[in-house]
N, C-alpha and C positions, 0 to 999 in steps of 0.2 A: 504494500500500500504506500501512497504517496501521500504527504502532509502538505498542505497547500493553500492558500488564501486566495479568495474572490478578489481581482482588482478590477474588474470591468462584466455586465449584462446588459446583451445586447437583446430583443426582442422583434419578433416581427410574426403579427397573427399570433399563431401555439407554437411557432419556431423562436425556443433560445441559445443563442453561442453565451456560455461563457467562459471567462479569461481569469486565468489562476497565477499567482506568481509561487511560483515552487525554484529556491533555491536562487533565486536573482533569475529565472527566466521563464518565459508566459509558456504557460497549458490551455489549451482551447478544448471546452468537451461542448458536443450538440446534442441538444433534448428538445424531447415537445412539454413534455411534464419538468416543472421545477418545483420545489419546494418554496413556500412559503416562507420557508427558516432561513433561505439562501439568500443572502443579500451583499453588496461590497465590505469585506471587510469581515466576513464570515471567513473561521478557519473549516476544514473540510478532511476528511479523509478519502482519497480517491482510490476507484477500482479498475482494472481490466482484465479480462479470462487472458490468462497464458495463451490460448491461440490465439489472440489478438495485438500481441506483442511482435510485430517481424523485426528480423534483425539485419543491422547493415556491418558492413565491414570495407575500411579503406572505400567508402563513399567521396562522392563529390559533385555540385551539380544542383541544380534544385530538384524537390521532392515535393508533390500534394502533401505529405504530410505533414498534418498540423504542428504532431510533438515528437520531436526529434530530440533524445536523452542519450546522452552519453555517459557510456555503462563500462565496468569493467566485470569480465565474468570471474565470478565464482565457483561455480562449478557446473559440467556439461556431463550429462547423462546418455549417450548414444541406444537408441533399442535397434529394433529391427526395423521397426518405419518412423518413427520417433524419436526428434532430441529433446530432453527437457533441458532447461538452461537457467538459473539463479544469476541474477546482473545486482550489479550494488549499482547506486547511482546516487553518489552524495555520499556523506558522512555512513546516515542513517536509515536509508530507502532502501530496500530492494524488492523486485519484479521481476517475475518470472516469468521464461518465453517456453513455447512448446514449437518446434518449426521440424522438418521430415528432416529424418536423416542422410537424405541423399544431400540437404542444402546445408547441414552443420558439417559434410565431409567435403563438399563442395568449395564452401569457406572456412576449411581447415578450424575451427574452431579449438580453443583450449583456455582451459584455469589462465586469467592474466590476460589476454584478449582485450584491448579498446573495442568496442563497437558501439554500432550506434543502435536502441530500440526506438521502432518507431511506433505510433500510434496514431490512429486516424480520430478525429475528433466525437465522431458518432458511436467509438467505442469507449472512452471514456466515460466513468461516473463516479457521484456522489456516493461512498458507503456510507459515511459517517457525517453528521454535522459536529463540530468537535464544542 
């Protein structure tokens, strides 16, 4: 989970963007439903399913996605069609990715690894209001 504060809701109809600052850098999550309790300046604890987590490596270039974290892994689990992967991002955060294992051999992944996770905004949420 990521710990994060509201600095910006944007509104339009039942579509809300909002804008988190986690760590000196903005997070964008998209909802149709908000809570009530959410408002600027609201701390948050934020979620994503490990399949929703892709991962970059020696990226460059612009990217649709929203939130672009740079991770160091911790540790990568190889299966038969599945890699699970533990990223630290920050002091105190860590997220976990699930991606095939043909693409954690493909980018050689391992313990110590810069990469970057990415997340697209409509995957992003609210677990917690803190």
């Amino acid at each position: 989970m990521i710990e994060a504060k509201v600095i910006q809701i944007e509104n339009c109809d039942s579509l809300h963007i909002v804008k988190f600052d986690f760590l000196g850098q903005t997070l964008s999550m998209m909802s149709l439903e908000l809570d009530r309790a959410i408002e600027v300046g609201t701390r948050v604890l934020l979620q994503v399913k490990p399949s929703h987590v892709a991962i970059g490596k020696n990226i460059s270039g612009e990217l649709s996605y929203s939130n672009q974290l740079k991770a160091e892994i911790l540790f990568v689990e190889n299966g038969t069609l599945l890699s699970s992967l533990r990223l630290q991002i920050g002091e105190n955060s860590i997220l976990e990715s699930i991606i095939t294992h043909n693409s954690s051999q493909k980018m050689d992944l391992k313990i110590g690894d810069e990469v970057t996770a990415l997340i697209k905004a409509s995957e992003l949420s609210i677990a917690k209001v803190l």
